[in-house]
N, C-alpha and C positions, 0 to 999 in steps of 0.2 A: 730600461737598459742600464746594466752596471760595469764599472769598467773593474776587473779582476787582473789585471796586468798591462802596464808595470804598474807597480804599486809605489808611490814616492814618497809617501806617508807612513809606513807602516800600524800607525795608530788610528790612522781616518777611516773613517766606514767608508765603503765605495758608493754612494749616492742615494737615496730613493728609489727602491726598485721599480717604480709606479712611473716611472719620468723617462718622458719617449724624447730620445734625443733630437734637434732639431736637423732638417737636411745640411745646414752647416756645420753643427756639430759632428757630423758624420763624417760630412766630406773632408774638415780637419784630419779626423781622424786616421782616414783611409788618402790623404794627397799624395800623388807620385811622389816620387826624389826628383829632384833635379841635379842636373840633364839626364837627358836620357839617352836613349833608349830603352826602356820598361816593360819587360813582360810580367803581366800578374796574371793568375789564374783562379776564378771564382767556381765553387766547388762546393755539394750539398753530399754530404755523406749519413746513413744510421749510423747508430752505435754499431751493428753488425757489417758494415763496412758498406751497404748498398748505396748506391747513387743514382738507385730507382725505382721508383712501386710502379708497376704494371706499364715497363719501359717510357716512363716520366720521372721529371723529379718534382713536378708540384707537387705529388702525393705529402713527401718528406720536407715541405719546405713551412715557412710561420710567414704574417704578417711582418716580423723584424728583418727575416733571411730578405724579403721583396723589398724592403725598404735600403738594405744594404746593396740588394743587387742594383735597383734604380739610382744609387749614389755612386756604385762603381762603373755604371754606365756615362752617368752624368758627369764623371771624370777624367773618362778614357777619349781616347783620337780617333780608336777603330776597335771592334770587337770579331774577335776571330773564334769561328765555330767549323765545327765539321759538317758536311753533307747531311751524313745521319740524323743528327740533329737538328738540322733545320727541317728535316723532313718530320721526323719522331714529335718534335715539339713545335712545329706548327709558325716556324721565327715570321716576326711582322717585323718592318725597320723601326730603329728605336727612335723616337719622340721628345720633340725638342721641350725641356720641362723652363719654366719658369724661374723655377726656386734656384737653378745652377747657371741661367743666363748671364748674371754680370759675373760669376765665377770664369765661365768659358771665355768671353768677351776678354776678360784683361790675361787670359791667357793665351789668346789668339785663336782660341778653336771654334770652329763651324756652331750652327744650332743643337746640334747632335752627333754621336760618334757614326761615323760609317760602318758598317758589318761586312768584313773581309770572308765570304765561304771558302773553303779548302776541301777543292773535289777533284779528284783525279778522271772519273766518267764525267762530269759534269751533267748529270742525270738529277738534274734539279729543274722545281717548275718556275719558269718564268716567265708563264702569267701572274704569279701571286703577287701581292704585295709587299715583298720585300725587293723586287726587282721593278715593278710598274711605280711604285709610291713612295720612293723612299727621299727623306731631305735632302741627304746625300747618297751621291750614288752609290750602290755595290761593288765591291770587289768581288772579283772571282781567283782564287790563289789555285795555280793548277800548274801541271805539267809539257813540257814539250810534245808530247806522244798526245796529247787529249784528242778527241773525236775533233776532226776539224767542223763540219757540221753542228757539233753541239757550239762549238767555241764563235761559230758565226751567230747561231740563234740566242749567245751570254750575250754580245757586242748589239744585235738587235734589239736587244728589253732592253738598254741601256746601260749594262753591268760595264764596268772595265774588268778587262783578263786580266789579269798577270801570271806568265809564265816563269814559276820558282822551281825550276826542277829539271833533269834532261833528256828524263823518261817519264811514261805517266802518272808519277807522285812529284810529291810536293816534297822539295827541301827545306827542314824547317830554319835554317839559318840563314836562308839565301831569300825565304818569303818577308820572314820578317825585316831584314836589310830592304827588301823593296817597297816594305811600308813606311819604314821609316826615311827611305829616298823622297818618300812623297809626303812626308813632314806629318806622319802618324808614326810618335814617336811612343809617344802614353797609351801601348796594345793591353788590352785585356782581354782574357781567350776563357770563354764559357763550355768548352770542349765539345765536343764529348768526351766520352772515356778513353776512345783509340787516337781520337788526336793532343788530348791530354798526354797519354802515356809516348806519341812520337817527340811531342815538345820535350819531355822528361829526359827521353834515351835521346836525344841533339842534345843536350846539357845546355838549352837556352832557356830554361825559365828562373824569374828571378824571384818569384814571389809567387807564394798560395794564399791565397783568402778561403780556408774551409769553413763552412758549418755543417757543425757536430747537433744533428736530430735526435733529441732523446726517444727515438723509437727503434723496434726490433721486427725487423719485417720478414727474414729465413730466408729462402728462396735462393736463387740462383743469379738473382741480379747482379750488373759487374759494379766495379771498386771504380772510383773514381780515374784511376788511370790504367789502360789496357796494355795487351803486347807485351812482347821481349822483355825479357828483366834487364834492367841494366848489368853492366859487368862491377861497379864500385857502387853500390849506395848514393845517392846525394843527402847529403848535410844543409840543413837548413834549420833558422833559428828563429824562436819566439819573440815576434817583435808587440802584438799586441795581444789581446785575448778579451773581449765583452759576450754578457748571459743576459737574456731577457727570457723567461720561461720556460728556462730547462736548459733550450738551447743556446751551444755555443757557438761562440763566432770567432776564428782565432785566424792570425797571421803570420807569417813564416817569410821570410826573406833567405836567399838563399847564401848560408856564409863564406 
């Protein structure tokens, strides 16, 4: 892993490309701001803009991209996904690691982040494992209107609802406010596309974590954020930028 920005030296080589940084060195790397409230968003793009080979993103992703993603697991309060993707990619609850224990600890946070889903049907299976087995319990982020029937059999697997919305979607400024009521303050949202792209068009995201896949895959696959265009662009600025075999790893803060 090399670090390519910022550069503070401008004479120093940036490291040994051979030297795998340590989970501390990472989590350095990648630690919220304080205080918060903190949305960041981790994000696998080709060069060709896809955010998926054969609607997955492990196709496009390295052993460095999973090392980054388990660190920004390892640092978050709650990880918010969409329906789709927990369906598409198969989500297990994340797993309380070792190496980020006394990190959490003097932080005040649980064994592991909680995984907040965001489904408007609430058409998700909860026998699996993300609802039957998880450290901490699930959230469910949904709307007023949802199927009451499904919203009894969320509260059954033992998910908690929460109702962020006043029809049957989810408001994304009002979901995120109820995670942080509930002292999930450090949110990191692995999307999908379409709920990437709603966080986007609500102008609540603060921060992208992308990796940039040196591969070209064609096809029709969608771009990391879906939906509506916005009406103005958002601006956001190069906070850091690391390359381990091609791929890049870069971060944006929103200015």
């Amino acid at each position: 892993m090399r670090r390519l920005f910022p550069v503070t030296d401008p004479t120093a080589t940036p490291g040994p490309a051979g030297h795998e940084w340590s989970p501390d060195e990472l989590a350095d790397a990648y630690a919220y701001p304080v205080p918060g409230p903190w949305l960041r968003a981790n994000m696998v793009s080709t060069l060709d803009g896809a955010a998926q080979h054969d609607g997955r993103s492990q196709p496009i992703s390295s052993d460095a991209d999973m090392r980054i993603f388990g660190t920004l697991r390892g640092l978050a309060d709650v990880v918010i996904v969409g329906a789709e993707t927990v369906r598409s990619e198969g989500y297990r609850p994340p797993r309380a690691r070792a190496v980020f224990a006394e990190r959490r600890a003097a932080a005040g946070q649980g064994p592991a982040p909680a995984v907040a889903v965001v489904s408007a049907s609430l058409e998700l299976d909860f026998s699996a494992p993300l609802f039957t087995g998880p450290l901490v319990p699930t959230l469910v982020l949904t709307g007023a209107a949802a199927p009451p029937e499904r919203v009894r059999e969320a509260r059954r697997a033992g998910a908690e609802v929460v109702v962020a919305g006043d029809g049957p979607g989810v408001e994304p400024d009002r979901a995120l406010r109820a995670l942080a009521e509930r002292g999930l303050r450090r949110q990191l949202t692995e999307g999908g596309p379409r709920l990437l792209g709603q966080l986007v068009a609500a102008g609540v995201l603060d921060e992208l974590c992308l990796t940039v896949s040196p591969l070209l895959t064609a096809g029709d696959a969608q771009r990391i954020a879906g939906g509506p265009p916005v009406g103005v662009p958002s601006k956001f600025t190069l906070v850091s930028l690391l390359e381990e075999g091609g791929f890049l790893f870069t971060r944006y803060s929103r200015t």
